[in-house]
MITILUM-792399 format. One record per residue (C-alpha): x negated, y, z; residue number from 1. Coordinates in steps of 0.02 Angstrom, whole numbers, padded with zeros to 5 digits. Each point is the difference from the previous one (the first is absolute). Layout:
<lumdrens>
[[X; Y; Z]; NUM]
...
</lumdrens>
This chain:
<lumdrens>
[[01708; -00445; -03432]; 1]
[[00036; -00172; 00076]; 2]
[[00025; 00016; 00179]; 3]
[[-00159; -00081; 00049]; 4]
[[-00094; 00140; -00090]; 5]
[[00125; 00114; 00105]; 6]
[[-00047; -00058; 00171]; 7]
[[-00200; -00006; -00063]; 8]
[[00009; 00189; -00055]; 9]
[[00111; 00063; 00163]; 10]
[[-00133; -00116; 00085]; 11]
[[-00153; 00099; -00079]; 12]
[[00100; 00172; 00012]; 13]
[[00000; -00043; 00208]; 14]
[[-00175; -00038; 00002]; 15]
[[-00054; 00165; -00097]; 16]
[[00124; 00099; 00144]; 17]
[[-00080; -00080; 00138]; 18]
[[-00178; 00050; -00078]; 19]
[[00045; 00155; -00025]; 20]
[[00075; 00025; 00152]; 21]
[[-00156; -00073; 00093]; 22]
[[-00105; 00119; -00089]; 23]
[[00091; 00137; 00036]; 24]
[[-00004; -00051; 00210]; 25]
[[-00181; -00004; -00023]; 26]
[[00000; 00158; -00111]; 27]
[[00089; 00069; 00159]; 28]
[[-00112; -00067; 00140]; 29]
[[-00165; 00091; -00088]; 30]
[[00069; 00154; -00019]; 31]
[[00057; -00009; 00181]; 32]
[[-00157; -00067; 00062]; 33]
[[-00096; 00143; -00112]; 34]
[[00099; 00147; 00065]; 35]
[[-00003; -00062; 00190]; 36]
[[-00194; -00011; -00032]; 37]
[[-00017; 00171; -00063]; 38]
[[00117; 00067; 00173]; 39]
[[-00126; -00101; 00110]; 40]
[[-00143; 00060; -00078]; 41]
[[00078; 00180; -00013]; 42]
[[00067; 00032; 00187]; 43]
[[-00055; -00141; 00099]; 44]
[[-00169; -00084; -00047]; 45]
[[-00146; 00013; -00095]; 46]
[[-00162; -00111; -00019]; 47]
[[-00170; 00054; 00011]; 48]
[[-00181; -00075; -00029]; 49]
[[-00155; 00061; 00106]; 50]
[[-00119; 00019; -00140]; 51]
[[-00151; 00073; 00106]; 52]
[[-00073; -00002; 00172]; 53]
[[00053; 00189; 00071]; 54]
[[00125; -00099; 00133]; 55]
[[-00110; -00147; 00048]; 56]
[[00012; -00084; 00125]; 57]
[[00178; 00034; 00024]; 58]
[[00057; -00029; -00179]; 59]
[[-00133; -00091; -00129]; 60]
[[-00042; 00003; -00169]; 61]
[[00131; -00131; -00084]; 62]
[[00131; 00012; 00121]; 63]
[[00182; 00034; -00083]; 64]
[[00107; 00096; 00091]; 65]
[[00188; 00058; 00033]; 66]
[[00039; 00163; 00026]; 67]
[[00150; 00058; 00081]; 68]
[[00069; 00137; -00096]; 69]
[[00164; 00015; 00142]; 70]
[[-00111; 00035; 00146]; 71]
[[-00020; 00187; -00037]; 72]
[[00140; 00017; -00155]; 73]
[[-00003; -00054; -00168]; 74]
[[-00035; 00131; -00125]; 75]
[[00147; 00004; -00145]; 76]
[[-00103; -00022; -00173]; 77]
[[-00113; 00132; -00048]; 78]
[[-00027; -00049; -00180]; 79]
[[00092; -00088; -00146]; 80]
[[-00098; -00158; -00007]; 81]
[[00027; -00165; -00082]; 82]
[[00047; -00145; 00111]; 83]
[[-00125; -00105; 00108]; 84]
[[-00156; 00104; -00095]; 85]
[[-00083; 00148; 00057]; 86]
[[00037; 00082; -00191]; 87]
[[00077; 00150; 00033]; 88]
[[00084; 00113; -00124]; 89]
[[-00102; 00192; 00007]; 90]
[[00087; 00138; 00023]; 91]
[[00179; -00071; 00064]; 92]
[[-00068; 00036; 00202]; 93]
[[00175; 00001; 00125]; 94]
[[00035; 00085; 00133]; 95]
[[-00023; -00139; 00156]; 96]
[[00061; -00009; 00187]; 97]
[[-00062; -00095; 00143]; 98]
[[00142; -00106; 00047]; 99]
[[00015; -00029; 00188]; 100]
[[-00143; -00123; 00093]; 101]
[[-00022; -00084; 00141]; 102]
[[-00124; 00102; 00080]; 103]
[[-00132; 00164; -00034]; 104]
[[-00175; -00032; -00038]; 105]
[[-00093; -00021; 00153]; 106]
[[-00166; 00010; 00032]; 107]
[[-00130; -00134; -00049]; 108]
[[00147; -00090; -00091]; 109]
[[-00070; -00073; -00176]; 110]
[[00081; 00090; -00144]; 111]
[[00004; -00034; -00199]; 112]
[[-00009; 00165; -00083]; 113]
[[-00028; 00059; -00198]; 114]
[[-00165; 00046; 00001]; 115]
[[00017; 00177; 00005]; 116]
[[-00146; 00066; -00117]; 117]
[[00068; -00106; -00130]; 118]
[[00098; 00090; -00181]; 119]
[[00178; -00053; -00042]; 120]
[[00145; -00029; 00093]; 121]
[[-00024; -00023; 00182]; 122]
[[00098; -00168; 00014]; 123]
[[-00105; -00050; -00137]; 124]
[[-00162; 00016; 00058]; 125]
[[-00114; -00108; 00065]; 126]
[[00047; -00090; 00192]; 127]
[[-00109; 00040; 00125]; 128]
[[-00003; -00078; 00163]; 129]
[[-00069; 00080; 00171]; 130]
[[-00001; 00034; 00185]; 131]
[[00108; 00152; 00036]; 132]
[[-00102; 00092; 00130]; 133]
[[00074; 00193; -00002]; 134]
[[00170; 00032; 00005]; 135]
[[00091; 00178; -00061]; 136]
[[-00077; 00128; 00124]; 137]
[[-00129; -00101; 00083]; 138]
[[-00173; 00099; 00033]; 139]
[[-00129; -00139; -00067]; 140]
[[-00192; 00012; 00044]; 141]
[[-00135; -00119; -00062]; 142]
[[-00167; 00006; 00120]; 143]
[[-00125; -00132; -00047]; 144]
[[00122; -00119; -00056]; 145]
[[00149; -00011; 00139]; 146]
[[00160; 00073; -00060]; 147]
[[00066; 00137; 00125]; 148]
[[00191; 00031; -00032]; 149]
[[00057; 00153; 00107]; 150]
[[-00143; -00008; 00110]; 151]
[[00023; -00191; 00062]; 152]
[[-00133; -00137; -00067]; 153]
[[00092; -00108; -00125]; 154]
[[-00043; -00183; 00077]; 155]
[[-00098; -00131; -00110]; 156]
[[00104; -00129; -00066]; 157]
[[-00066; -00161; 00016]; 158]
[[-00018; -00029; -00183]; 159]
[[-00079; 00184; -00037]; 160]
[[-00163; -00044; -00106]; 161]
[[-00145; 00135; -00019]; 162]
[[-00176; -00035; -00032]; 163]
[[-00143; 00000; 00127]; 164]
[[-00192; 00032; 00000]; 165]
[[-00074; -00170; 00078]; 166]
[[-00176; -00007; 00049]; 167]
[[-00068; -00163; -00004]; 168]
[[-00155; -00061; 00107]; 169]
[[-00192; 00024; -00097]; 170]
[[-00027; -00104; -00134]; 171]
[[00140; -00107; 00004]; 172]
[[00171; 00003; -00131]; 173]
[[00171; -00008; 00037]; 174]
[[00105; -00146; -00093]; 175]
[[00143; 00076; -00122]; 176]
[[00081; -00192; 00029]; 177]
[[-00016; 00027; 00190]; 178]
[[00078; 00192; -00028]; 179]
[[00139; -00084; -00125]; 180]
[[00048; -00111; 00111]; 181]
[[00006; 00108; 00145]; 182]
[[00127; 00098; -00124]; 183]
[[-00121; 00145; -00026]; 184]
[[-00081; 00052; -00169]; 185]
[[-00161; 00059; -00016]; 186]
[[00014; 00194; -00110]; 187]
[[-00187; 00026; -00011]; 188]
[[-00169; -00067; 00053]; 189]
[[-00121; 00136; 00010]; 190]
[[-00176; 00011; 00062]; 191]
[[-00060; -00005; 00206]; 192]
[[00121; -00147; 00031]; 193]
[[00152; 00115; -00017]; 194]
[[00165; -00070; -00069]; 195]
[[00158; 00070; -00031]; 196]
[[00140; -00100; 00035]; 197]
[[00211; -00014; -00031]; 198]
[[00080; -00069; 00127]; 199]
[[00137; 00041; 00164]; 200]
[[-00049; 00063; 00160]; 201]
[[00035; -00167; 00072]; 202]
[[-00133; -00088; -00123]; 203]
[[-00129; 00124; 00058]; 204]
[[00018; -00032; 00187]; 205]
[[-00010; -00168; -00039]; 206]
[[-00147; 00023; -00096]; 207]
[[-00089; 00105; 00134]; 208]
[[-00048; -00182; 00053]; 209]
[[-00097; -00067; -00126]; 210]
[[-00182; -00024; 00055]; 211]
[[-00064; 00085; -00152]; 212]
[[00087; 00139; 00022]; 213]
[[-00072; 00166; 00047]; 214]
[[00133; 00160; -00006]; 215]
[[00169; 00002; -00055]; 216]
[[00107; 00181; -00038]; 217]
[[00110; 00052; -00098]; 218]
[[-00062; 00080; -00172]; 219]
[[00073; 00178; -00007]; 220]
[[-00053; 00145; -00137]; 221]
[[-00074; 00162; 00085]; 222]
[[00097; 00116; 00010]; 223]
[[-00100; 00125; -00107]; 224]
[[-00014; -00133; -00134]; 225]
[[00104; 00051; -00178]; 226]
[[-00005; -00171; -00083]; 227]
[[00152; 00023; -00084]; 228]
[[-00016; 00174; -00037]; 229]
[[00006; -00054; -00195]; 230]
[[00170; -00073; 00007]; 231]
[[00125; 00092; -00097]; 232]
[[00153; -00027; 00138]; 233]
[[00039; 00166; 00050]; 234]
[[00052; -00082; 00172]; 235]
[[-00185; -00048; -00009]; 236]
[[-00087; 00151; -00036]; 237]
[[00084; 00053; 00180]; 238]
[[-00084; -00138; 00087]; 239]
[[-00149; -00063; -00050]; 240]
[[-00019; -00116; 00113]; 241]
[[00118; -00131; 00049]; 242]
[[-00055; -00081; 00159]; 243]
[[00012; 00212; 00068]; 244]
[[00160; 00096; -00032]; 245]
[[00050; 00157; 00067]; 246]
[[00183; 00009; 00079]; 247]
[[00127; 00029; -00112]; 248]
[[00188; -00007; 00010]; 249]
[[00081; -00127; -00121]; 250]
[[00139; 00082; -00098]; 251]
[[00201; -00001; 00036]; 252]
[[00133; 00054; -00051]; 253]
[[00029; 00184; 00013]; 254]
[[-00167; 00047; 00074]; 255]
[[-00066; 00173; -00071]; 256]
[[-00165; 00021; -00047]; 257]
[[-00095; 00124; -00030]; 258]
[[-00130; -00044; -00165]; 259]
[[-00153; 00053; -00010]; 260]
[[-00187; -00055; -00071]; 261]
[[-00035; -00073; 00162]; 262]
[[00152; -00127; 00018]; 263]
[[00029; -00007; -00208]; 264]
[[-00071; -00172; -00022]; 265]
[[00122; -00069; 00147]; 266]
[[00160; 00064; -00114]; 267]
[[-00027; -00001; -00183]; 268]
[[00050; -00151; -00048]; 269]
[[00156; 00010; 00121]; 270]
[[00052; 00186; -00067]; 271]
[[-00045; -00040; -00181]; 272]
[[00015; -00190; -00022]; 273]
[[00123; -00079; 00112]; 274]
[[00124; 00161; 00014]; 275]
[[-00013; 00061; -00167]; 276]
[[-00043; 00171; 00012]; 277]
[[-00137; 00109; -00121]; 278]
[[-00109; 00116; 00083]; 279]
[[-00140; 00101; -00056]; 280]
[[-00139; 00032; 00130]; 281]
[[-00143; 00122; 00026]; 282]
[[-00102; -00004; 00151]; 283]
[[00151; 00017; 00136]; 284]
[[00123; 00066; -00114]; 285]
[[00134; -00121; -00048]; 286]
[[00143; 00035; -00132]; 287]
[[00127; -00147; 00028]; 288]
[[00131; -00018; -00134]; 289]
[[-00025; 00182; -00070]; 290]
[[-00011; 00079; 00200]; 291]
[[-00135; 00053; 00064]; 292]
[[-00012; -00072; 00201]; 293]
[[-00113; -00105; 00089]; 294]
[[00128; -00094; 00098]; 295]
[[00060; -00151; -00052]; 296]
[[00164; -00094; 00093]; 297]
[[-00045; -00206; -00011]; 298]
[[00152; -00085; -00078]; 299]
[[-00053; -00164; 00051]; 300]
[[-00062; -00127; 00142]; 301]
[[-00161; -00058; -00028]; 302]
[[-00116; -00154; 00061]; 303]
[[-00182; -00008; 00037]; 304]
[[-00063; -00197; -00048]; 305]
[[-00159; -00091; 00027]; 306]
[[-00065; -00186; -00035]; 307]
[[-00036; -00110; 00147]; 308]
[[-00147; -00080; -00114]; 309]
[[-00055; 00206; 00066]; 310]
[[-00156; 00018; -00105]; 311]
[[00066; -00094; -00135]; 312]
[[00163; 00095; -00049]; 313]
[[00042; 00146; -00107]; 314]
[[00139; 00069; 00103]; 315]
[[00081; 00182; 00044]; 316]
[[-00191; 00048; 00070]; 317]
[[-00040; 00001; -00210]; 318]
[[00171; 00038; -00076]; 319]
[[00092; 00096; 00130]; 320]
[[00183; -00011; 00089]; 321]
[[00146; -00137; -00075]; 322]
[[00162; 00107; -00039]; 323]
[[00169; -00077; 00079]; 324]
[[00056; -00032; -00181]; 325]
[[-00122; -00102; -00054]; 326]
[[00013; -00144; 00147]; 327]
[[00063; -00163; -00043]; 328]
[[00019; -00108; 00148]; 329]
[[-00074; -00072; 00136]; 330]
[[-00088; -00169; -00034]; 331]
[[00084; -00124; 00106]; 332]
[[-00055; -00188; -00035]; 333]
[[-00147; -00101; -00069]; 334]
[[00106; -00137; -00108]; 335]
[[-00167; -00065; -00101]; 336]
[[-00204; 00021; 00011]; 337]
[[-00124; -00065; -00141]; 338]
[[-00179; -00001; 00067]; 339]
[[-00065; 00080; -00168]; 340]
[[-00195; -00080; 00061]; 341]
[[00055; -00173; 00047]; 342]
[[00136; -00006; -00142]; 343]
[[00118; -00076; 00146]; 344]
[[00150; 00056; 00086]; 345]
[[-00014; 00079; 00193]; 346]
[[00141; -00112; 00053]; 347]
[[-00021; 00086; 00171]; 348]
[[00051; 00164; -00034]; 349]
[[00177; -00055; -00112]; 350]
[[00161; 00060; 00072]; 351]
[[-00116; 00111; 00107]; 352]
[[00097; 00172; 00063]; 353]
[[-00105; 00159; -00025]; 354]
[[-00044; 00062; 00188]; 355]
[[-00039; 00212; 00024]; 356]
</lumdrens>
């Protein structure tokens, strides 16, 4: 080999290094980037799409959202699962801990939670996303639609949404464009000039002042009405109606119980589904676990959730209490919003923080 053919093959030999050696820096850098994506997403932050109207107007339909998963603890993983997916592998479910957060769930904070009536692995079911309006060992009372939490009235929020019944004068209609653009929606227009309307408290005063306007009040369900007495929720059967519901106590840690066919729809799923234990019932006798008792010991804190879109939201008046080990964080920060109608973005509400 001459010695020009020498210095072209060392040349070529460098080159092929230096490739290699920039592949493998690059190599490097994903892997990095990958696993510090998979800690963020694991202990610090998660993202989150409003796909329905149960928050409106404080969170919309096509906002994306990120969810602090450090402001109450980050749970260690619950499930084998492969990376950046939501496939899980069944039957390899862990053993998890809260690690330490910045602060306790407080009242009226808005919480992402695993839907709690869904099957498979708790971290793997679907996110839910609500107003947390009971704490652990609250007494909560619904009468005609205002939330009572140990005897106090809860105050409105200022983006709570319900409907109304609106009267309208004789023989003249009201405009849906003039109710859209008020930021109302019009439910139902029934006979006698009656309409029932979606919208906040502060739309309705406001709209107390229209000159065709007859009567304005809130629409509230009797209280001897069973509407929903067909729906299978055993948290349902117990109350029927969900702008009325008798005090109850929401469950904590290490409160005893005492079961019976009155209060049995308020703690099945928590004694059977979320803590795991088998029971066989008759009337008011209970065997737990091969005993027969009617006390029960709660093993974990529980939450009581509702919408603020309040007649438009399946919450914990349908489904019953959140368990402690199925909350994911608390959402934090509007960072995009797609106006799913207008097929533009809300540039307004980017980079917008989350306010209880």
């Amino acid at each position: 080999m001459t010695r020009k053919q020498k210095k072209r093959a060392k040349k070529l030999s460098d080159e092929q290094q230096q490739a290699k050696h920039w592949a493998r820096e690059w190599l490097d850098a994903l892997i990095f980037a990958a696993i510090a994506a998979i800690i963020l997403r694991m202990f610090f932050f998660g993202a989150y799409r409003i796909p329905t109207p149960s928050m409106e107007q404080t969170l919309l339909t096509g906002d994306f959202l990120l969810v602090s998963k450090m402001s109450y603890g980050a749970r260690t993983p619950m499930t084998v699962t492969v990376p950046f997916t939501d496939i899980y592998i069944p039957g390899f479910d862990l053993p998890y801990t809260r690690l330490p957060g910045f602060s306790e769930v407080e009242r009226n904070d808005i919480i992402v939670f695993n839907y709690p009536v869904d099957t498979g692995p708790v971290s793997a079911r679907t996110n839910y996303i609500k107003r947390a309006v009971g704490m652990p060992g609250d007494e909560l009372e619904i009468r005609d639609k205002r939330v009572y939490v140990n005897g106090e009235q809860e105050p409105i929020h200022q983006t709570l949404m319900q409907h109304f019944r609106v009267e309208v004068r004789d023989r003249i209609r009201l405009s849906p464009s003039k109710v859209r653009e008020a930021g109302a929606r019009i439910v139902h227009s029934g006979n006698n000039n009656v309409y029932l309307i979606n919208m906040t408290h502060a739309t309705a005063e406001e709209m107390e002042n229209w000159g065709e306007i007859e009567l304005i009040e809130p629409f509230i369900i009797p209280r001897d009405h069973d509407q929903f007495s067909r729906r299978n929720f055993n948290f349902a059967r117990g109350f029927l109606n969900h702008d009325n519901m008798e005090a109850f106590t929401v469950p904590y840690a290490g409160q005893e119980v005492v079961l019976s066919d009155d209060n049995w729809h308020l703690y099945q799923d928590i004694v059977e589904r979320h803590e795991g234990n088998s029971v066989q019932k008759e009337g008011n006798r209970f065997v737990i676990n091969g005993e027969v008792t009617n006390r029960y010991t709660i093993q974990m804190d529980y939450f009581f959730t509702m919408g603020d879109n309040r007649d438009d939201s399946e919450d914990s008046r349908y489904w019953g209490f959140v368990p402690e080990n199925h909350l994911v964080g608390k959402a934090s920060i509007i960072y995009f919003s797609w106006d799913g109608e207008r097929w533009i973005p809300r540039f307004g509400r980017m980079f917008n923080m989350i306010h209880d």
